[in-house]
C-alpha positions as CSV (number, residue, x, y, z in Angstrom):
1,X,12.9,16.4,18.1
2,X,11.7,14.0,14.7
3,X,11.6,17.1,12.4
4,X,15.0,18.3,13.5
5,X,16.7,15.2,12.1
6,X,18.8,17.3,9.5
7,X,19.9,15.4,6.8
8,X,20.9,12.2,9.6
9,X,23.8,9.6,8.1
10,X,21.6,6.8,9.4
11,X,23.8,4.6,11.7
12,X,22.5,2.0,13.2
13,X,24.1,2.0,16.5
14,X,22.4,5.3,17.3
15,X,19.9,4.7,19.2
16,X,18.5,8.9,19.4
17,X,18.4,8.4,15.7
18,X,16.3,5.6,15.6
19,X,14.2,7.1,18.5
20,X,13.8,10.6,16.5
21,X,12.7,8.2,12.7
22,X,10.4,5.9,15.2
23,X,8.8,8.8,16.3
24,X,8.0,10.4,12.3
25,X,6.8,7.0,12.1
26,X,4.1,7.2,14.9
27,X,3.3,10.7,13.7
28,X,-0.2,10.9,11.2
29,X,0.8,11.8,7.9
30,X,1.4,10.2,4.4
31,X,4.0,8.3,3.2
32,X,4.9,8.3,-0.8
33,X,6.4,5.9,-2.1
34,X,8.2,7.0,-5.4
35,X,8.8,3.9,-7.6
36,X,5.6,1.6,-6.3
37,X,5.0,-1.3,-8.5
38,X,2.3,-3.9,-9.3
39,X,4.6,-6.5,-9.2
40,X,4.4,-8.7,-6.3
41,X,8.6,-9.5,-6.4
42,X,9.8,-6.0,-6.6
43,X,10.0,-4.2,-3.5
44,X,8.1,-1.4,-4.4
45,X,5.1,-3.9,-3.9
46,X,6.2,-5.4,-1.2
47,X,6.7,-2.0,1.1
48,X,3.2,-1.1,-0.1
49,X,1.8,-3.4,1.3
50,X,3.7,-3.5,4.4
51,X,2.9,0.2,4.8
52,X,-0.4,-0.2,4.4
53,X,-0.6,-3.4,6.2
54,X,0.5,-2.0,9.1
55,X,-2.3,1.3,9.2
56,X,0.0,3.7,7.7
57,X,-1.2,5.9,4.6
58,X,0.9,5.1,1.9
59,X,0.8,6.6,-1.3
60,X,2.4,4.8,-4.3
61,X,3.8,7.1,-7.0
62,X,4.8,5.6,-10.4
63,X,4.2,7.5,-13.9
64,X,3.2,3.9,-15.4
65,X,0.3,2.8,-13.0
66,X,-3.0,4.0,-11.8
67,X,-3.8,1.5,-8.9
68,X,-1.9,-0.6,-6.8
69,X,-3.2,-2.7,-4.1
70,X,-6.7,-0.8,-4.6
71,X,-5.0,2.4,-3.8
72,X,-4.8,5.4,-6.5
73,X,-1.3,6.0,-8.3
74,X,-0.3,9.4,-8.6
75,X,2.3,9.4,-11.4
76,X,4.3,12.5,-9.7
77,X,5.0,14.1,-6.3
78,X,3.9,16.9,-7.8
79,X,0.9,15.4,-8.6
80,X,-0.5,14.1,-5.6
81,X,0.8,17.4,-3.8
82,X,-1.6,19.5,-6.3
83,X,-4.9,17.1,-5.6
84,X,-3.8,16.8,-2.0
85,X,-2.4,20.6,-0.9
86,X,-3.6,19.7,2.6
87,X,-1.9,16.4,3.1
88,X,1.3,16.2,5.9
89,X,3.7,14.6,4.2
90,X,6.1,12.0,6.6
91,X,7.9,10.5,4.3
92,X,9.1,10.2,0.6
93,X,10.5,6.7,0.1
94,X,12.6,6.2,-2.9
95,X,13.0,3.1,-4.5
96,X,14.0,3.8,-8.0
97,X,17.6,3.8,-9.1
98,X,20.2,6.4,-8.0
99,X,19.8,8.2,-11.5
100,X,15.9,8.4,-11.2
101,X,16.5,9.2,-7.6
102,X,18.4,12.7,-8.5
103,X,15.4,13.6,-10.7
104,X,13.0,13.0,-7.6
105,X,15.1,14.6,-5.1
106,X,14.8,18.1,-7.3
107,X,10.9,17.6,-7.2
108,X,11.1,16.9,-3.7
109,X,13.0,20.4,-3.1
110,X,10.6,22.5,-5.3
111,X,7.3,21.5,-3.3
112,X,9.6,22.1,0.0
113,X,9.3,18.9,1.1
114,X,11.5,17.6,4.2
115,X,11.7,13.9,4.7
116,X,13.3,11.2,2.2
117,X,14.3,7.4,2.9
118,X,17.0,6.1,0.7
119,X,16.1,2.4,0.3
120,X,19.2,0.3,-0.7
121,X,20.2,0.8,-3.7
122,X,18.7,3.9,-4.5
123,X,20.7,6.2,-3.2
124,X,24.4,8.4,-4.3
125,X,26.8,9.8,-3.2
126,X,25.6,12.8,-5.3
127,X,21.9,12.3,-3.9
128,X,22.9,12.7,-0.3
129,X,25.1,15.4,-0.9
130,X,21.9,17.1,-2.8
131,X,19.8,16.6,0.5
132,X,22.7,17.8,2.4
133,X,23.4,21.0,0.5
134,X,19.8,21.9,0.6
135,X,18.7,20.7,3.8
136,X,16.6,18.2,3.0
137,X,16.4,15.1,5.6
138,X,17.2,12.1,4.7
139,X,18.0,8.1,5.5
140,X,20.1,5.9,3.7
141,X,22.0,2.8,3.9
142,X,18.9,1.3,6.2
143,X,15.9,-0.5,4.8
144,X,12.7,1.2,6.1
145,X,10.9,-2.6,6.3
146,X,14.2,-4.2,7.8
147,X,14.9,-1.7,10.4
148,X,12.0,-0.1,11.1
149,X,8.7,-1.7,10.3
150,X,9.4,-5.1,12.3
């Protein structure tokens, strides 16, 4: 079902695609969010707080912060992954430019991670293909908040 989603070309019309991300979504587990910011205008704040707003645990990752809407900043995945080794990991939301993206996406593939959400803008056509080649899931070309946090 949700965890077979192999490396899914998000289109919208689809509704088993939708069904199988709606269903991560109802699922307990963490969601990071690689490139969380204190700034109120960027949307690393704003899906945050959306996130947590909405009873989801969100984790905000950013190598230049230490709290964020009163929750702890880990500066890597790795990070939080070493002071957390028993935390299910949903979700690794990217919103950081494509170049920082790449970085993240070869963290993401040495903890053995599974699940990454391209928010616009941060994904490549060199990213995808890197989640492709090495099975990673992943969504792109939709906007977590827009399409599926209404």
């Amino acid at each position: 079902m949700a965890k077979s989603l192999v490396c899914c070309i998000l289109i919208m019309q689809s509704k088993s695609i939708k069904k199988s991300i709606k269903a991560l979504f109802s699922m307990s587990g963490t969601i990071l969010v690689v490139g969380a910011s204190n700034n109120p205008e960027k949307n690393g704040f704003k899906i945050v707080k959306t996130l947590k707003e909405k009873g989801h645990t969100v984790v905000p990752i950013n190598p230049k912060e230490n709290e964020i809407l009163e929750l702890k900043v880990y500066h890597t995945i790795s990070e939080f992954v070493q002071a957390n080794p028993k935390s299910r990991i949903n979700w690794i939301d990217l919103v950081v430019p494509p170049e920082v993206a790449l970085k993240v996406l070869q963290e993401v593939k040495s903890l053995g991670l599974a699940n990454v959400w391209f928010q616009p803008g941060s994904e490549s056509d060199e990213g995808i293909k890197f989640c492709t080649d090495n099975k990673i899931n992943c969504v792109h070309h939709a906007c977590m908040m827009v399409d599926f946090l209404e």
